[in-house]
DRENDO-1510 file (C-alpha; in Angstrom, 1 decimal, always signed):
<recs>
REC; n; res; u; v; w
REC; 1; UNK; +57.6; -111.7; +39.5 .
REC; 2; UNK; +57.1; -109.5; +36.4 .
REC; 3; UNK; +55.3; -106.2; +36.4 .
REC; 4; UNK; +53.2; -107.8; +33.7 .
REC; 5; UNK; +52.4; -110.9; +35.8 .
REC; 6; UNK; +51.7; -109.2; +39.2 .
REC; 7; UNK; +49.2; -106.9; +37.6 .
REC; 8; UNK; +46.2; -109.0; +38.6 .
REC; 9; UNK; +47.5; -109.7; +41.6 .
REC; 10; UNK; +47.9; -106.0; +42.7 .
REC; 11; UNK; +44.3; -105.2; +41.0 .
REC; 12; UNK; +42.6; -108.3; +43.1 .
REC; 13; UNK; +44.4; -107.3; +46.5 .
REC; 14; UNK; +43.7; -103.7; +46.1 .
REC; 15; UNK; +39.6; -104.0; +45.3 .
REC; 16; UNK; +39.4; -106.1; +47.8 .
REC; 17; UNK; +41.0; -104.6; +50.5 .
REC; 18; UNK; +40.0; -101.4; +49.3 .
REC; 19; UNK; +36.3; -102.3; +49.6 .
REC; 20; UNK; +37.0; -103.8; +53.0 .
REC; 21; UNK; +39.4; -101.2; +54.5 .
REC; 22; UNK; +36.7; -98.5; +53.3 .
REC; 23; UNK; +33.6; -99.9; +55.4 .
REC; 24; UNK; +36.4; -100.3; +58.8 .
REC; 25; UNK; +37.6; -96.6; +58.0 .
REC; 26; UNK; +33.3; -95.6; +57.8 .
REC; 27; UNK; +32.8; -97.5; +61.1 .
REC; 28; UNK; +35.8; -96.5; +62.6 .
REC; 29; UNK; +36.0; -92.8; +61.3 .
REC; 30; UNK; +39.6; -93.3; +60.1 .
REC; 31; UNK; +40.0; -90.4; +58.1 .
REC; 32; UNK; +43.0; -88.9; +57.6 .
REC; 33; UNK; +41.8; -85.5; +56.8 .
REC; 34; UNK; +38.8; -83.5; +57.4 .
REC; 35; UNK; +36.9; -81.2; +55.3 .
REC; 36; UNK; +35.3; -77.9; +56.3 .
REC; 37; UNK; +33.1; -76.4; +53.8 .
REC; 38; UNK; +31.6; -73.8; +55.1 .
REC; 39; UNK; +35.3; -72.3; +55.9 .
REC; 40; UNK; +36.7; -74.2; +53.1 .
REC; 41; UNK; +39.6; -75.3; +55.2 .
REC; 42; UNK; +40.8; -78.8; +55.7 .
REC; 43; UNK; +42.2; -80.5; +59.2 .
REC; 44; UNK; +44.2; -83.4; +60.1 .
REC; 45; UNK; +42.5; -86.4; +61.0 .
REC; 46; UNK; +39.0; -86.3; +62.4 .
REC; 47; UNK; +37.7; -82.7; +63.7 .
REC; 48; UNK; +35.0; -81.8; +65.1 .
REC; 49; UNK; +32.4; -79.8; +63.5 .
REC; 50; UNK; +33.4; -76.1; +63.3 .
REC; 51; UNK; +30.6; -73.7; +61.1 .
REC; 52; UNK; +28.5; -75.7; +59.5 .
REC; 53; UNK; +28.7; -79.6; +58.9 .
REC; 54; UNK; +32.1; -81.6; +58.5 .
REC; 55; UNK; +33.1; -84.0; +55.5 .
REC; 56; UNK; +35.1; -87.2; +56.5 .
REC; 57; UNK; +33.9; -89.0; +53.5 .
REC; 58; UNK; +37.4; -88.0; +51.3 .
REC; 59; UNK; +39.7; -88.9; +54.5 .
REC; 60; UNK; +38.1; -92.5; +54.8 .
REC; 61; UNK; +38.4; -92.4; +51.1 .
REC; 62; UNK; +42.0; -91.6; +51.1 .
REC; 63; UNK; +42.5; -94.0; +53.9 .
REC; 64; UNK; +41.1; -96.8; +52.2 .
REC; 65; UNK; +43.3; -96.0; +49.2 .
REC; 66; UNK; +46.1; -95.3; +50.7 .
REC; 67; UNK; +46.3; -98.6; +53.1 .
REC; 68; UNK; +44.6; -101.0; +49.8 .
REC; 69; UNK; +47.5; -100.0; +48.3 .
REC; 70; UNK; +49.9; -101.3; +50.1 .
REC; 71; UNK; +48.6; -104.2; +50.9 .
REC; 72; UNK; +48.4; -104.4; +46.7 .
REC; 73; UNK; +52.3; -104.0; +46.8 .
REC; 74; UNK; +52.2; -106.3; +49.4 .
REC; 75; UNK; +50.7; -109.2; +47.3 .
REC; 76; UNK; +52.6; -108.9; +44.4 .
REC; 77; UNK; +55.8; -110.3; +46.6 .
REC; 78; UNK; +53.9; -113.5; +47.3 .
REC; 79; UNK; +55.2; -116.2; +45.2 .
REC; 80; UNK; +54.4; -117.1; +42.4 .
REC; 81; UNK; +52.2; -120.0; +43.3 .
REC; 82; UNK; +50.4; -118.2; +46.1 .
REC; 83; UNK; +49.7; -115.7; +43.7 .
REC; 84; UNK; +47.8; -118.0; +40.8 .
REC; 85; UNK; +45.5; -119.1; +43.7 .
REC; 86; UNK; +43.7; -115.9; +44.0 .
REC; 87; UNK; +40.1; -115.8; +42.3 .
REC; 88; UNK; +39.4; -112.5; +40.2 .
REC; 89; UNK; +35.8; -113.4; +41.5 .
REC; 90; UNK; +36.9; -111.6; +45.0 .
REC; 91; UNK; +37.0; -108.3; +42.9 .
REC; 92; UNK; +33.2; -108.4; +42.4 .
REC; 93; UNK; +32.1; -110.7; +45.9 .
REC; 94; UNK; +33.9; -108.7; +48.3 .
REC; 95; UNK; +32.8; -105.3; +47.2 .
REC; 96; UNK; +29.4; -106.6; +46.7 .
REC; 97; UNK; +29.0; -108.0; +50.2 .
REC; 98; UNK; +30.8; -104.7; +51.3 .
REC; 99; UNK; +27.5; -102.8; +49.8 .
REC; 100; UNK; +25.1; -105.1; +51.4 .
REC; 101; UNK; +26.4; -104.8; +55.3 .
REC; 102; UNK; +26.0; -100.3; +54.1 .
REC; 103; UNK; +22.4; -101.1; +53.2 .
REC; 104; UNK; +21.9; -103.0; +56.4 .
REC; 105; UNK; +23.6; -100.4; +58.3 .
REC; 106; UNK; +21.8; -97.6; +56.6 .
REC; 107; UNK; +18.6; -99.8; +56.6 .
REC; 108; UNK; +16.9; -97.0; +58.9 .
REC; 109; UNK; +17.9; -93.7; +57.1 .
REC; 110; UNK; +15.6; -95.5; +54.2 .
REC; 111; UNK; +13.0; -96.8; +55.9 .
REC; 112; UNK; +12.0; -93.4; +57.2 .
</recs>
């Protein structure tokens, strides 16, 4: 398959497992990195709080990314015929569905 040809494939796999890897990496706490910022240092993987609050949020992002990705390179070896068979709606219904199960589990942080 031609560069040209797997684009969409690629750009399906990836928002979809991107948008599905991201909520697993949230639940999970997969991140690959944590950020101090009251130090302003960074540590591998998930750390506990040191001074002041810590930031997984760009680790489970990076996850995400990172793992969507190759599961995009992944996809654009399928064959040819496999390949047609993906709906382009998946970029919008999977991420949309992906923000519906964070409002249900944020559901009390705005019912407060």
């Amino acid at each position: 398959m031609s560069a040209v040809r797997s684009t969409p494939t690629f750009a399906i796999v990836f928002a979809v497992a991107f948008a599905v890897l991201y909520l697993l990496a949230v639940e999970n706490n997969w991140a690959l990195f944590t950020y101090h910022p009251a130090l302003e240092e960074f540590g591998w993987f998930v750390e506990k709080t040191k001074d002041g609050p810590a930031m997984y949020w760009y680790g489970w992002l990076l996850t995400a990314g990172i793992a969507a990705f190759i599961a995009g390179i992944v996809a654009t070896r399928l064959p040819e015929s496999v390949a047609r068979r993906l709906w382009s709606g998946w970029t919008w219904a999977v991420p949309l569905a992906v923000l519906l199960v964070f409002c249900y589990l944020l559901r009390n942080y705005f019912l407060r």
